[in-house]
N, C-alpha and C positions, 0 to 999 in steps of 0.2 A: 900391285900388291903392297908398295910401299906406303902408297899412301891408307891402305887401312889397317896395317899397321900401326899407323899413326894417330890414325880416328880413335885405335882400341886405347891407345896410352891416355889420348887427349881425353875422353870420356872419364877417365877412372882417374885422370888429374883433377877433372874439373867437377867432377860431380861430390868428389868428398868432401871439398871446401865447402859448396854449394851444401849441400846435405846438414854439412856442420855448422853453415852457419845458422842453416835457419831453428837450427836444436837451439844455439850460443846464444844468439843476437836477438832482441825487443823488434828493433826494425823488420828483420828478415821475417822473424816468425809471423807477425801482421802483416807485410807487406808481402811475400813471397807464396803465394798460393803453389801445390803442387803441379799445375800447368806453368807458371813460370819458372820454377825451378827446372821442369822439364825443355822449357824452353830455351831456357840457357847453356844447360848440357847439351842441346842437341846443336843447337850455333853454331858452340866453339868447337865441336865435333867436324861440323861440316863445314867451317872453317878451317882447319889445318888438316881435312881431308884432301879439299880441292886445292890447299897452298903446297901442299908437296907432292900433289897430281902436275901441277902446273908446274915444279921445280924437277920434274923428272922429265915431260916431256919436253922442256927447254933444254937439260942437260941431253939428251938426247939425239936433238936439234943441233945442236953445237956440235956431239960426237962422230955425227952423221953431213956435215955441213957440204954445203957447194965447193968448201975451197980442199976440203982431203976428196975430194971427187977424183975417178983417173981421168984426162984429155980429152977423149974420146967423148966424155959424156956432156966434158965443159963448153967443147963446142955448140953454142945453142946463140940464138939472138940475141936474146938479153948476155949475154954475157960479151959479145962481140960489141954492144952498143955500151955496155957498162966496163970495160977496161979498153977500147979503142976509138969510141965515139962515133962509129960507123956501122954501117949494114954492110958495105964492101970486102971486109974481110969474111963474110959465112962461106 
């Protein structure tokens, strides 16, 4: 949810500069056809979509980690061979 929340902001950030430039600016107005301006809003859109998609399920990740695990569950092989260096302890 968070991250299109963020989409909604990122859109209506980037699109009014976008919008305005191409009213303001010689360059834009030539250069900036309505598929690119389209283009551009939807990017940065779906750029800071997937970048606090990706910053929640990290935060997550971390909240949820191996190491607040209870004992019982830490018991596993990889974890016998990553803090004791052995299979003899499972």
């Amino acid at each position: 949810m968070a991250g299109a929340k963020v989409a909604t902001v990122t859109t209506v950030a980037v699109a009014v500069p976008t919008l305005a430039s191409v009213r303001m600016l010689s360059w834009a107005r030539a250069h900036l056809i309505p598929n690119g301006q389209g283009l551009i809003i939807s990017t940065v859109t779906g750029m800071a979509y997937f970048i606090i998609a990706n910053k929640t399920i990290l935060s997550m990740a971390r909240k949820h980690s191996f190491e607040d695990a209870p004992d019982h569950l830490k018991n596993t092989l990889f974890h016998c061979l990553r803090y004791n260096g052995s299979i003899s302890s499972v």
